[in-house]
C-alpha positions in Angstrom: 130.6 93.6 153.9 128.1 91.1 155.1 124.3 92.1 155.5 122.0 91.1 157.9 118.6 92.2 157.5 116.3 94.7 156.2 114.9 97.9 158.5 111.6 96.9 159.2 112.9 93.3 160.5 115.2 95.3 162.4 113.0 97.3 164.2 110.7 93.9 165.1 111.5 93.2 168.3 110.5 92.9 172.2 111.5 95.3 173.8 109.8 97.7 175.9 111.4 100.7 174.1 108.0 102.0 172.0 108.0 101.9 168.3 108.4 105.4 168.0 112.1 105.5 169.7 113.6 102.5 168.1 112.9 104.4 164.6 114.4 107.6 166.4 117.5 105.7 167.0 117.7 103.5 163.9 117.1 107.2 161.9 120.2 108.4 164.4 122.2 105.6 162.9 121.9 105.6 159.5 121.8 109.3 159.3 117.8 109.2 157.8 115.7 110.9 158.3 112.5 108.6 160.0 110.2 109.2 157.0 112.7 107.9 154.8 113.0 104.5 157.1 108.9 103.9 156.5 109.5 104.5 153.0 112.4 102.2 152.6 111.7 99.4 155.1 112.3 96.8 153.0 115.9 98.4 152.5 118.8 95.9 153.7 121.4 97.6 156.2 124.8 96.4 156.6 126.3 94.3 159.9 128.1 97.6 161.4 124.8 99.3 161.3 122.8 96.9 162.9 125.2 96.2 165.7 125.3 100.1 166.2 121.3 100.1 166.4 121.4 97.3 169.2 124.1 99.1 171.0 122.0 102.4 171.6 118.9 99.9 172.0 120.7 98.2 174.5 121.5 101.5 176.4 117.5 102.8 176.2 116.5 100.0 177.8 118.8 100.7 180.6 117.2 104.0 181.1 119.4 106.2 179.3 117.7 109.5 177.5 116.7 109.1 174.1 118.2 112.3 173.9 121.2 111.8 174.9 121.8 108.7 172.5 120.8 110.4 169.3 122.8 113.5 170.7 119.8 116.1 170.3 116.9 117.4 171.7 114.5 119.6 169.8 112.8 122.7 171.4 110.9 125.7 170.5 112.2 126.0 166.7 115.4 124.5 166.8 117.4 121.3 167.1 119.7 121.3 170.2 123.1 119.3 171.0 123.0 118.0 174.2 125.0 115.4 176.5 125.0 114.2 180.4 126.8 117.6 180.7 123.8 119.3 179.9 119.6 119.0 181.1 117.7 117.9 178.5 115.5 120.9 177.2 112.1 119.8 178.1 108.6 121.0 176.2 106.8 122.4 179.5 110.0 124.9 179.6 108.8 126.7 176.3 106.1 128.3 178.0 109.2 130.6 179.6 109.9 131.5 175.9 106.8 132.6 175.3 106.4 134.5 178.7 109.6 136.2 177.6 108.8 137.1 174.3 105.0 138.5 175.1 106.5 140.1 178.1 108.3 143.0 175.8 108.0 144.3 172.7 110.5 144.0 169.6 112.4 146.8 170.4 116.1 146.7 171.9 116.7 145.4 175.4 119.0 143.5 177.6 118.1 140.2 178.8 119.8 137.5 180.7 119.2 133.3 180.7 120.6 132.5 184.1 121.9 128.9 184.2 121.5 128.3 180.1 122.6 124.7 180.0 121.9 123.7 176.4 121.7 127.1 175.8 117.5 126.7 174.0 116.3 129.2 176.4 119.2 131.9 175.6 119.0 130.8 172.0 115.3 130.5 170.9 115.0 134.1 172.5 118.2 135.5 170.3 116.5 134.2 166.9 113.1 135.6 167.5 114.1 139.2 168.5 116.6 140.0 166.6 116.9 143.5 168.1 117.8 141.9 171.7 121.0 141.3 173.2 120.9 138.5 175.3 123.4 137.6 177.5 123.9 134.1 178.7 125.7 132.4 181.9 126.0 128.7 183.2 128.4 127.8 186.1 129.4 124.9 184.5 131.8 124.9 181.9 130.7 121.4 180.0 127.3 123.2 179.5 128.7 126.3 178.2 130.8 124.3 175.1 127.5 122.7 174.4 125.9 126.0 174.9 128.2 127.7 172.4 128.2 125.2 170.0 124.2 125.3 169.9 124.2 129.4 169.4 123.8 129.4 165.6 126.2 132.3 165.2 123.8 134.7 166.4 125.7 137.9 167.0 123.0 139.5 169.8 124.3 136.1 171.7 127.1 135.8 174.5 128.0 134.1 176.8 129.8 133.8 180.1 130.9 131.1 183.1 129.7 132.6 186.0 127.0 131.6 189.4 123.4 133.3 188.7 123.5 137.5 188.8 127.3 137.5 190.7 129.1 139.0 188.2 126.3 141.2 186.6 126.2 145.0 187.1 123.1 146.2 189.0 120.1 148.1 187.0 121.4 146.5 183.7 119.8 144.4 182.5 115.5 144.4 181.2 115.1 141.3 181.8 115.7 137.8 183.1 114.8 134.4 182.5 115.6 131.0 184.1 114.8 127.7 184.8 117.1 126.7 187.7 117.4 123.5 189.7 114.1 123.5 191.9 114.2 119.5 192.7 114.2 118.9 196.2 117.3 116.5 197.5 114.0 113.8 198.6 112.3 114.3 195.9 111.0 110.3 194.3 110.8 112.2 190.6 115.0 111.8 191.0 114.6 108.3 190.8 113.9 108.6 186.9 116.7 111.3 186.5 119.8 109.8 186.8 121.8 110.2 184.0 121.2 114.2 184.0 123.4 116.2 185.4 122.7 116.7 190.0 123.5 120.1 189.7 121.0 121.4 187.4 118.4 119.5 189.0 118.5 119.7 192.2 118.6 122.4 195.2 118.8 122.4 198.6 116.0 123.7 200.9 113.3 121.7 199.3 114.4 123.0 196.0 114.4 126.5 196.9 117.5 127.3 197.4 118.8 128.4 193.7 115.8 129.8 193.3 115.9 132.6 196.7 119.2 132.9 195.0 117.9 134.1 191.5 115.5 136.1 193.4 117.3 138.3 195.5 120.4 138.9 192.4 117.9 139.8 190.0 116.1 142.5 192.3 119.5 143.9 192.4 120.6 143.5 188.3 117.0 144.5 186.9 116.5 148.0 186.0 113.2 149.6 187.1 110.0 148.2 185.6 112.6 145.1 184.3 110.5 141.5 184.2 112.0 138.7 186.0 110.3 134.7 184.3 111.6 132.0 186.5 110.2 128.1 186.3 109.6 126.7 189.5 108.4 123.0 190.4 104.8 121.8 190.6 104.5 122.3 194.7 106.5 125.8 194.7 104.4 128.3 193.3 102.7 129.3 196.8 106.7 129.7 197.9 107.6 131.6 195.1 105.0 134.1 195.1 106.3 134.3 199.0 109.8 135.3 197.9 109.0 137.9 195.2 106.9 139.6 197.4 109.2 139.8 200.1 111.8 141.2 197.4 109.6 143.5 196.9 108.1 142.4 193.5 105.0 143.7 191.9 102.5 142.3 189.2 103.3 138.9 189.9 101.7 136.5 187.7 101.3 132.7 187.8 101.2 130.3 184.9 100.6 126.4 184.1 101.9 124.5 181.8 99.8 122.6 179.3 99.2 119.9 181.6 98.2 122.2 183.8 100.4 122.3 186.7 102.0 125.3 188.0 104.9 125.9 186.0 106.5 129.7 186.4 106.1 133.2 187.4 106.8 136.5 185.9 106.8 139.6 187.6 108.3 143.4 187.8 110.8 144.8 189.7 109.3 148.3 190.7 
C-alpha cells in the first residue's frame, strides 16, 4: 500500500481548524490515542488514512461538530456516543449533575431525566448513586438508540419513548432533571447550530414553551418535598422563577454556570 507522509506533516497545514482538533480527528482515525500521535509524529501513515483524515477535515471546516465527526462527546465521567440525532452534551450542563446529586442524599429514590438525548444526564446520575433508580424518556426515538447504547448496562437505568411527564404517574417520582429546548425560534445563537437536531433546541414562545411544559407535569409527577433541576437559557431565569412560583414552587434557587451566566434552577414541590 503506498505511503504518503508522516503525522506531524500531516497535521501542517492552513486551515482554520485549531491544532488541537486536527489531532482530535487524526487520533479518531487511526484509532490513537492523541498522546500517542506527539510521541510518534515522525510515524508514516498509509494513503487510506490520510485521505480519511482530510475527509473529516474537510467536513470541520464546513462547520460540522467535532463531536459528531469523531462520534463522541465526553461529559461529566464518561465518554458518550453521539450523532445529528442527538444534542451534543455540553460542559455548562454538568452543573445539573451536580445540582442533582447535592440535592439528595445516597439513599434510594426515583428520579426522572426528561428529554435525555444522549442519555449523559440520565447516565452520569445512574453511576454515581448506585442506590437510585432513574428513569429516563426522550420523544425521539433516534436519541433513545443512542441513549441505550450509551447506558453502560447500569441496571437502576430505563428508559422510555414518551413527551415530558405525559405518561408518568403523579406523586412518583423524587425527583426531576432536564435540560429542554429553551432557544427561541429568532434566536442569532441558531445560526452556529445547524447540524444539531431543531427539536432539541428550540421552543416556541421565546423558548419557553417546553419549558411551562416541564413545569406544570412535574408539579403534578413530583411527590411532596420532590426537587425539580431544570437548565434554562441565559435571558430566562427572571421567566422561570415566574413560572415555578405560579406552580406553586417553594425554595427556588438560581445558579450560574462557570462563565457566569444564569444557567438553571432547582426548587421543591411543597
Amino acid at each position: 500500500m503506498k505511503t504518503v507522509t508522516d503525522i506531524k506533516n500531516l497535521l501542517v497545514s492552513e486551515s482554520a481548524v485549531p491544532v488541537f482538533e486536527r489531532q482530535l480527528i487524526l487520533s479518531h482515525v487511526l484509532v490513537q490515542p492523541r498522546s500517542w500521535l506527539i510521541a510518534h509524529d515522525t510515524d508514516v501513515i498509509s494513503e487510506v488514512y490520510a485521505h480519511d483524515y482530510h475527509a473529516k477535515l474537510t467536513r470541520r471546516e464546513a462547520g460540522e461538530p467535532i463531536a459528531y465527526i469523531v462520534g463522541y462527546k465526553d461529559f461529566w465521567k464518561h465518554r458518550f456516543a453521539v450523532n445529528p440525532a442527538t444534542l451534543i452534551p455540553r460542559p455548562e450542563t454538568e452543573l445539573l449533575v451536580e445540582l442533582a446529586l447535592s440535592a439528595r442524599a445516597a439513599t434510594p429514590c426515583h428520579v426522572l431525566d426528561l428529554g435525555t438525548g444522549s442519555g449523559a444526564i440520565a447516565v452520569s446520575l445512574a453511576d454515581e448513586r448506585r442506590q437510585w433508580s432513574v428513569l429516563a424518556n426522550d420523544i425521539s426515538a433516534s436519541a433513545l438508540k443512542i441513549a441505550r447504547g450509551n447506558s453502560r448496562s447500569l441496571a437502576n437505568l430505563q428508559f422510555f419513548n414518551g413527551c415530558w411527564t405525559d405518561a408518568v404517574a403523579f406523586d412518583s417520582v423524587d425527583m426531576i432533571v432536564s435540560n429542554p429546548p429553551y432557544i427561541a425560534p429568532d434566536d442569532n445563537h441558531l445560526l452556529g447550530l445547524t447540524h444539531e437536531p431543531r427539536g432539541a433546541l428550540v421552543s416556541a414562545e421565546a423558548g419557553m414553551s417546553d419549558i411551562e411544559s416541564i413545569i406544570t407535569g412535574s408539579r403534578k409527577v413530583l411527590v411532596s418535598g420532590g426537587t425539580l433541576v431544570l437548565e434554562h437559557g441565559y435571558c430566562q431565569q427572571d421567566a422561570v422563577c415566574r413560572t415555578l412560583e405560579v406552580a406553586g414552587y417553594e425554595y427556588i434557587e438560581l445558579f450560574n454556570d462557570l462563565g457566569g451566566i444564569p444557567r438553571a434552577v432547582r426548587a421543591k414541590r411543597p
